[in-house]
C-alpha positions as CSV (number, residue, x, y, z in Angstrom):
1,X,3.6,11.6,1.7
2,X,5.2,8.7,4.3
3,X,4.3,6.8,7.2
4,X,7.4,8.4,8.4
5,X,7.5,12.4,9.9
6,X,6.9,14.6,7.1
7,X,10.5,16.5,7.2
8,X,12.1,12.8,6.5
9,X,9.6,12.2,3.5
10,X,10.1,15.8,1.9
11,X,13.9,15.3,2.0
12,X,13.1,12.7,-0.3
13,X,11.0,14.7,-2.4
14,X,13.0,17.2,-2.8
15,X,12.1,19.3,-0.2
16,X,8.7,19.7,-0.8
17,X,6.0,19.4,1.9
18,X,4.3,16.5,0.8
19,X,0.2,16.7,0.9
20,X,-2.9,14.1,1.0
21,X,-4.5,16.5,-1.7
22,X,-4.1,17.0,-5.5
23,X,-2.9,20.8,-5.5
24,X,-0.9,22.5,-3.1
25,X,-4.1,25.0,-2.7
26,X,-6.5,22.0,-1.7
27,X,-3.8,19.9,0.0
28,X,-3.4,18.6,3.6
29,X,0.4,18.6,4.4
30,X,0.8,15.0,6.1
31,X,2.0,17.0,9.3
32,X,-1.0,18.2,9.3
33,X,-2.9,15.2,8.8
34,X,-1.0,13.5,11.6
35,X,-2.2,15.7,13.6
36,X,-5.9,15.3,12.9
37,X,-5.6,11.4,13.9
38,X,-2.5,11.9,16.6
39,X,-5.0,10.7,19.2
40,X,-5.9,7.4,17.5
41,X,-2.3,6.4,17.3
42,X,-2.5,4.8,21.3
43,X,-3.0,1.4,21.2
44,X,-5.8,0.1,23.4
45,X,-4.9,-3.3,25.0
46,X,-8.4,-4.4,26.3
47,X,-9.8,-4.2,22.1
48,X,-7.0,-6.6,21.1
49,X,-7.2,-9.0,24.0
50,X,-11.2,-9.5,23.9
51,X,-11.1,-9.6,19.8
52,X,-8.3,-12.3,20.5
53,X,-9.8,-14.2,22.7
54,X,-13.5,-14.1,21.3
55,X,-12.0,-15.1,17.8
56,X,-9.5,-17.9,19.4
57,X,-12.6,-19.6,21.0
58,X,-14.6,-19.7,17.8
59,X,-12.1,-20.7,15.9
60,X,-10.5,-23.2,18.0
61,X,-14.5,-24.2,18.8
62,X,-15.3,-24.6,15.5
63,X,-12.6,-26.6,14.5
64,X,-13.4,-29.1,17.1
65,X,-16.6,-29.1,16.1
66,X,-15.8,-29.7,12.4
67,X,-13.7,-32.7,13.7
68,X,-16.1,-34.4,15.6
69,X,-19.3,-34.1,13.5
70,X,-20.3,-36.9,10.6
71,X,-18.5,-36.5,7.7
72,X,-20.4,-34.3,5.0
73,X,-23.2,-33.1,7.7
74,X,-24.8,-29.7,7.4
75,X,-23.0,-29.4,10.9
76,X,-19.7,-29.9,9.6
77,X,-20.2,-27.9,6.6
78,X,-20.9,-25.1,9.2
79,X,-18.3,-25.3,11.3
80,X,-15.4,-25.3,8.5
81,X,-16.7,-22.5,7.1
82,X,-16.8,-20.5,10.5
83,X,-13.3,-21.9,11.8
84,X,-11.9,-20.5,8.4
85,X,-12.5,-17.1,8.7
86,X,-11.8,-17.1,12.8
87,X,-8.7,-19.1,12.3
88,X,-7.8,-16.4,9.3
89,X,-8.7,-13.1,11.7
90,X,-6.7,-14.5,14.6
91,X,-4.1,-15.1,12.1
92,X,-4.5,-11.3,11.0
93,X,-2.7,-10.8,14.6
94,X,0.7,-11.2,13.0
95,X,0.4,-7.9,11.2
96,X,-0.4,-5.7,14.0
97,X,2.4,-7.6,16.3
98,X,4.7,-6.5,13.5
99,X,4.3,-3.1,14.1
100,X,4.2,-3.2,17.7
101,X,6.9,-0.7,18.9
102,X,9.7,-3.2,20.9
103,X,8.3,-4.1,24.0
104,X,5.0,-2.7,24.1
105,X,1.9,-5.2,24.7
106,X,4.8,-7.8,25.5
107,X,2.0,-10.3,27.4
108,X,-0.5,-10.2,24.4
109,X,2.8,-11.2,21.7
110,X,3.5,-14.0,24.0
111,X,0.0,-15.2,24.2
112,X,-0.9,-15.0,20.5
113,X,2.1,-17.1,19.9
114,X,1.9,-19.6,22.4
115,X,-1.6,-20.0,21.5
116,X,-1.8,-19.6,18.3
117,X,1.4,-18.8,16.0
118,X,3.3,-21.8,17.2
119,X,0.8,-24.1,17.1
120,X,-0.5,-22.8,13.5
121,X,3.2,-23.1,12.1
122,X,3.1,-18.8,11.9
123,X,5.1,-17.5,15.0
124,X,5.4,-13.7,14.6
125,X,9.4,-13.9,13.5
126,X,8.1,-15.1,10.5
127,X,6.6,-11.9,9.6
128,X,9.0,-9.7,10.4
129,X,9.8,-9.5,6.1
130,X,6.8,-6.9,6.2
131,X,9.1,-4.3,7.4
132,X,10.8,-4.5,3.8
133,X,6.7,-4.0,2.4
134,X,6.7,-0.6,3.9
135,X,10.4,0.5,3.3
136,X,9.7,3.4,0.5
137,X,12.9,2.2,-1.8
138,X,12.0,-1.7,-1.8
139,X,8.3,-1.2,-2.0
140,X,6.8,-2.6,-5.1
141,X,10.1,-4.0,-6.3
142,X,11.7,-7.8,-6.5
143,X,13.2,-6.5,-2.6
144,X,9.6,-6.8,-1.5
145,X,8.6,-10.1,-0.1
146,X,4.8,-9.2,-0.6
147,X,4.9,-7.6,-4.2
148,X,4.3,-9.1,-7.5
149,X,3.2,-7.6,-10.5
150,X,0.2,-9.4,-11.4
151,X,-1.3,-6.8,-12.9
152,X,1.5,-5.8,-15.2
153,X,2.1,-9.6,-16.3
154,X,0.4,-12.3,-18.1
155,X,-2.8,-14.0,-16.3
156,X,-0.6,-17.1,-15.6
157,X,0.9,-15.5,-13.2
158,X,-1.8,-14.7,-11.1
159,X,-3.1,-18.3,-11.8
160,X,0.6,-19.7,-10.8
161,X,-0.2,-17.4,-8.0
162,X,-3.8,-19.1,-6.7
163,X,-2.9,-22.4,-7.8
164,X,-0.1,-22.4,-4.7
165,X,-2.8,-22.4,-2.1
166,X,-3.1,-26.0,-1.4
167,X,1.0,-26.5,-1.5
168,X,1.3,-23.7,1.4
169,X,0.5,-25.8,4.6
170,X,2.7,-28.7,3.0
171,X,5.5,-26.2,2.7
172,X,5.3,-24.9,6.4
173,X,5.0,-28.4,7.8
174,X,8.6,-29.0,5.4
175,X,9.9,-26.0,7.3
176,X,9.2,-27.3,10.6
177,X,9.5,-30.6,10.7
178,X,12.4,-30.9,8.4
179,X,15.1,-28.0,7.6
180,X,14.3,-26.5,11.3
181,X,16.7,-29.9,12.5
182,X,18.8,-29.6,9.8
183,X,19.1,-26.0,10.0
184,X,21.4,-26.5,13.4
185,X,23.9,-28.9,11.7
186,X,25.6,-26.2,10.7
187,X,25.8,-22.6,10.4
188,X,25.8,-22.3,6.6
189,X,22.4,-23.9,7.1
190,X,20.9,-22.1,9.4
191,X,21.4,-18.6,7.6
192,X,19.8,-20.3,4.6
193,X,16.5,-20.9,6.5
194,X,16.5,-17.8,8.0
195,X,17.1,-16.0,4.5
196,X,15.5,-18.0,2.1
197,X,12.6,-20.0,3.9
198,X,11.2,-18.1,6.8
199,X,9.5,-15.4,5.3
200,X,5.8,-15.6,4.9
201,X,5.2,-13.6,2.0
202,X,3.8,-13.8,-1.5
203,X,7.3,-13.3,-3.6
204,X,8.2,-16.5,-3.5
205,X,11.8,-14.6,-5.2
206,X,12.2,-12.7,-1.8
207,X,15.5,-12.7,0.1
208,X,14.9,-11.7,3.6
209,X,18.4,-9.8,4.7
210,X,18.9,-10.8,8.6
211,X,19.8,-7.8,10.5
212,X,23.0,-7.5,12.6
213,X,21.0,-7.2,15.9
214,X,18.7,-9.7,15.3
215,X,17.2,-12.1,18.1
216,X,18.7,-15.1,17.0
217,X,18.0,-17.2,20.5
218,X,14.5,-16.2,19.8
219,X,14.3,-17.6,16.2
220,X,15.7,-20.9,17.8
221,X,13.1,-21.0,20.7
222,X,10.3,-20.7,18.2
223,X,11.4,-22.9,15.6
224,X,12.0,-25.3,17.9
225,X,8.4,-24.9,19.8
226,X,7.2,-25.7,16.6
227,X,8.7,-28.6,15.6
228,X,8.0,-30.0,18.5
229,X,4.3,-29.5,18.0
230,X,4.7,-31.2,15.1
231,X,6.9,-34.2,16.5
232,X,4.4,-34.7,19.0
233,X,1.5,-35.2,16.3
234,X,3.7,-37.6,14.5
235,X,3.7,-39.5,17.6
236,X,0.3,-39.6,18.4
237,X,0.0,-40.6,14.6
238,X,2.1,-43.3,14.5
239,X,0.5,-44.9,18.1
240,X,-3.2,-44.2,16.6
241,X,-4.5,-41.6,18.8
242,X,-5.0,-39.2,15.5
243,X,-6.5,-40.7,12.5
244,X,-4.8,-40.1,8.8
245,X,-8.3,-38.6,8.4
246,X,-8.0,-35.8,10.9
247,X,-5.4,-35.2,9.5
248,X,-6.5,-35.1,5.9
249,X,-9.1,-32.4,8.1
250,X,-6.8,-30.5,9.8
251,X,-5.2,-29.9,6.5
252,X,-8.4,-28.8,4.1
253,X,-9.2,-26.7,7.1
254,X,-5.4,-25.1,6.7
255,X,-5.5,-24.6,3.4
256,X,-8.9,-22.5,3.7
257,X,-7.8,-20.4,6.4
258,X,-4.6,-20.0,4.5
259,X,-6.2,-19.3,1.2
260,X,-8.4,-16.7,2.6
261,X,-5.2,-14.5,3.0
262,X,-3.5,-15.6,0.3
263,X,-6.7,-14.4,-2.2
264,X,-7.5,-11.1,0.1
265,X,-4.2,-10.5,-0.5
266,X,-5.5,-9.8,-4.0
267,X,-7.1,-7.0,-3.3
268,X,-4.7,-5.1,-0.8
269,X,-2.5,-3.3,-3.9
270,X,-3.0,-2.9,-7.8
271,X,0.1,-4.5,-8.7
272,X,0.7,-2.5,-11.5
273,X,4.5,-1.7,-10.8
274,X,7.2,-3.0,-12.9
275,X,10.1,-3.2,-10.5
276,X,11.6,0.2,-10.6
277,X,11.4,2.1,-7.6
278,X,8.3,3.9,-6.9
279,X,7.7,7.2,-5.6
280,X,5.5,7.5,-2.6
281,X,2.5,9.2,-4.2
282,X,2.6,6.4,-6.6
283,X,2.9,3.8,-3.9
284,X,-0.4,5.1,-2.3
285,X,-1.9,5.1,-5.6
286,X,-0.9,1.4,-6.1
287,X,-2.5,0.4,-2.6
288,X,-6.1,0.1,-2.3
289,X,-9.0,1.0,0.6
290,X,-12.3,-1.4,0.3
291,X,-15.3,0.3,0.1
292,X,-18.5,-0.6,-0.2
293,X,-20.9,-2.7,2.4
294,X,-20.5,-6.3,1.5
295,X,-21.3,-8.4,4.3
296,X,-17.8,-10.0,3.0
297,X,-16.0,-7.2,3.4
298,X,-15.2,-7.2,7.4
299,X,-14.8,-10.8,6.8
300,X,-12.3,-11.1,4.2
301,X,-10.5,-8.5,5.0
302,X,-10.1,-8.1,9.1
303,X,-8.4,-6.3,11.6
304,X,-8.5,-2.8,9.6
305,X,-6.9,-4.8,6.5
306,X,-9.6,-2.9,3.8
307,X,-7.7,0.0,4.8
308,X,-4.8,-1.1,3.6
309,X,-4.0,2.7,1.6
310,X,-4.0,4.2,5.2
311,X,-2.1,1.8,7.0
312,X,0.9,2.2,4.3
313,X,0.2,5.8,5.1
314,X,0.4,5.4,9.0
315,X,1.7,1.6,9.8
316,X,2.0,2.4,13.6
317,X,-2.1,3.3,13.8
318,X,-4.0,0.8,15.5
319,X,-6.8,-1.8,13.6
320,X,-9.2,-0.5,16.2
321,X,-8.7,3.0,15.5
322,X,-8.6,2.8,11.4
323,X,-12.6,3.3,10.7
324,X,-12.5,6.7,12.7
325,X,-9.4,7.8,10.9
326,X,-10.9,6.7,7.9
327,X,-13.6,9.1,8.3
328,X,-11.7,12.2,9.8
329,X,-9.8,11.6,6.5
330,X,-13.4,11.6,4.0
331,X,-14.3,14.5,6.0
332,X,-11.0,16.9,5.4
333,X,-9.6,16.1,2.3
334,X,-10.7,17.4,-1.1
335,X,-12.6,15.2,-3.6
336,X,-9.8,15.0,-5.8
337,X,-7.2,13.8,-3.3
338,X,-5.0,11.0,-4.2
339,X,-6.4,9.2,-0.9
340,X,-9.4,9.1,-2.1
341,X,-8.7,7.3,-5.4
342,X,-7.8,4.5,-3.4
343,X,-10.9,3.5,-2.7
344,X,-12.3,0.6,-4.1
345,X,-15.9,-0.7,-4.1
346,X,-15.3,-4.1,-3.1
347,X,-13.3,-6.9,-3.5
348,X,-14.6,-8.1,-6.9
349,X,-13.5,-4.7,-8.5
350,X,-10.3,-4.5,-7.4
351,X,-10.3,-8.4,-8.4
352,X,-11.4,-7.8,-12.3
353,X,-9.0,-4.9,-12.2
354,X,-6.2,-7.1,-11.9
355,X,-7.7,-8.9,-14.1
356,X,-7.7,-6.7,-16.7
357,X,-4.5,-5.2,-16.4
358,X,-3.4,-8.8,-16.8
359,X,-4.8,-9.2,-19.9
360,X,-3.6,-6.4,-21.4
361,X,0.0,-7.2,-20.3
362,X,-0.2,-10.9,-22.0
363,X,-1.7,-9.0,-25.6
364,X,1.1,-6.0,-25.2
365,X,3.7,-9.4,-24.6
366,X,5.0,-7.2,-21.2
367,X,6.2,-9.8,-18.6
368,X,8.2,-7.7,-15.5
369,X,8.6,-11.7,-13.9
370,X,11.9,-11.8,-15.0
371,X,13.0,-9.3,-12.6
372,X,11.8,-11.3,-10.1
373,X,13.5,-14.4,-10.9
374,X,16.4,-12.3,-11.9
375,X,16.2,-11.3,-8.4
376,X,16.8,-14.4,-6.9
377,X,19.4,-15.5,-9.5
378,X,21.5,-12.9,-8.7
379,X,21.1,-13.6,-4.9
């Protein structure tokens, strides 16, 4: 199976067609499968531009809201909470931009990050290490900017993992406000940003390789936009237009929005592998879809993200068209298809999964971190 055309992925599998089901009999050949969704695969502007701007205004809404209102007040308390999880689903953005082909929806890119991804200290460049989370021979390994093995290591590393959260907005305001000026002293520095510290990702090991043909004069425009958001705040600071204690808000409001990713994140794989390279059947099997009907669910995990199993399977298919695919899929495939032992009842399984696997690891003494490390070492 591949996100890919299914000639290219049974080249890789020897030749063989690869299926969605568990015997050949039963099996859907991906081709096939394709097929059965190849009208969801259009992107529909109008869905992306009303969820963006309905979310944007709540979350920019609720923020101002939550800067304004008495300290501690129910009203406050509200607002947080709401401006969280709209400034985390606008945030969500980034990941269908990613897989935007090259100059499609060029107007809605442009607005998300002028509104939003500049501003926020996220511009889309920043994301383009996902490509290396779906490329079938990095998947899963120390090459993979988004994989760690929590679930094959001792619990301290998921807690080294959560305990991060409140050091992540520091980190990006670093970025900006510091190496993006010293980056442009010289060359040597500027490759070192752009390989070791503008990748936002959960392997904190990662390496992002800079492609030949990359838009470097982009890179510069939106670093620079950036930092100069941030400039201008340290101005306004300094003169006493913004308070240290909007700013000490601005930040606990950062680090929840931030957070909500960084735990849903969590719940998007099993995190099982080792390092090796994985086969694609056992990368499906390692990513996860959220079932269930939590009233958290579409909350914690937006824009299409609890079908996480068949976006790895399709990353080109639209957020707005996942749910309908989702279903086509239910409907044709077998009951003992490997698609559907991705599914997961909610976020608190797939949680005390990882869980578990972790403490298994730390009694069997198994630690894969050190390939990780090792990764970066050798780098």
């Amino acid at each position: 199976m591949s996100s890919v055309s299914g000639p290219a992925q049974a080249r890789r599998e020897g030749g063989e067609t690869p299926t969605l089901g568990a015997g050949v009999p039963q099996g859907v050949p991906l081709r096939e499968t394709k097929e059965l969704l190849q009208d969801l695969f259009t992107p529909k502007p109008w869905v992306y531009w009303t969820d963006f701007v309905i979310s944007l205004s709540i979350a920019y809404g609720c923020a101002a809201l939550y800067l304004a209102a008495p300290a501690f007040s129910a009203v406050q308390l509200a607002a947080f909470a709401v401006s969280g999880f709209a400034l985390f689903r606008v945030g969500t953005f980034i990941h269908e931009i990613v897989h935007m082909q090259r100059g499609s929806m060029l107007g809605f890119r442009i607005a998300w990050n002028l509104l939003f991804g500049v501003p926020l200290l996220m511009h889309s460049l920043l994301y383009s290490n996902h490509l290396d989370h779906h490329n079938p021979h990095k998947y899963g390994t120390p090459a993979d900017g988004e994989y760690l093995p929590l679930a094959a290591a001792p619990l301290r590393e998921t807690v080294f993992y959560l305990i991060q959260i409140p050091l992540l907005p520091v980190l990006a305001v670093a970025r900006f406000l510091l190496l993006v000026p010293l980056s442009f002293l010289h060359p040597r520095l500027r490759r070192w940003l752009l390989e070791r510290a503008s990748s936002y990702g959960s392997n904190p090991y990662y390496r992002r390789t800079i492609p030949p043909a990359e838009r470097r004069g982009l890179w510069v425009l939106m670093d620079v936009l950036a930092c100069a958001v941030l400039l201008t705040l340290v101005v306004l600071v300094l003169q006493g237009m913004i308070s240290w204690t909007t700013i000490g808000l601005l930040y606990l409001l950062a680090t929840y929005g931030i957070g909500l990713n960084w735990v849903r994140t969590l719940a998007a794989h099993r995190y099982q592998n080792d390092g090796t390279e994985m086969t694609y059947a056992q990368q499906l099997q390692d990513s996860l879809t959220i079932g269930g009907r939590s009233a958290l669910t579409p909350l914690l995990f937006p824009i299409g993200l609890r079908y996480h199993a068949l976006h790895h399977l399709f990353p080109s298919l639209p957020y707005h068209a996942m749910r309908e695919a989702h279903r086509r899929l239910m409907a044709r495939l077998p009951e003992d298809s490997p698609y559907r032992q991705t599914i997961c009842p909610g976020f608190g399984a797939a949680f005390r999964e990882l869980v578990r696997g972790a403490l298994l690891a730390g009694r069997r003494g198994q630690d894969p971190m050190p390939a990780w490390r090792g990764a970066k070492a050798e780098s």
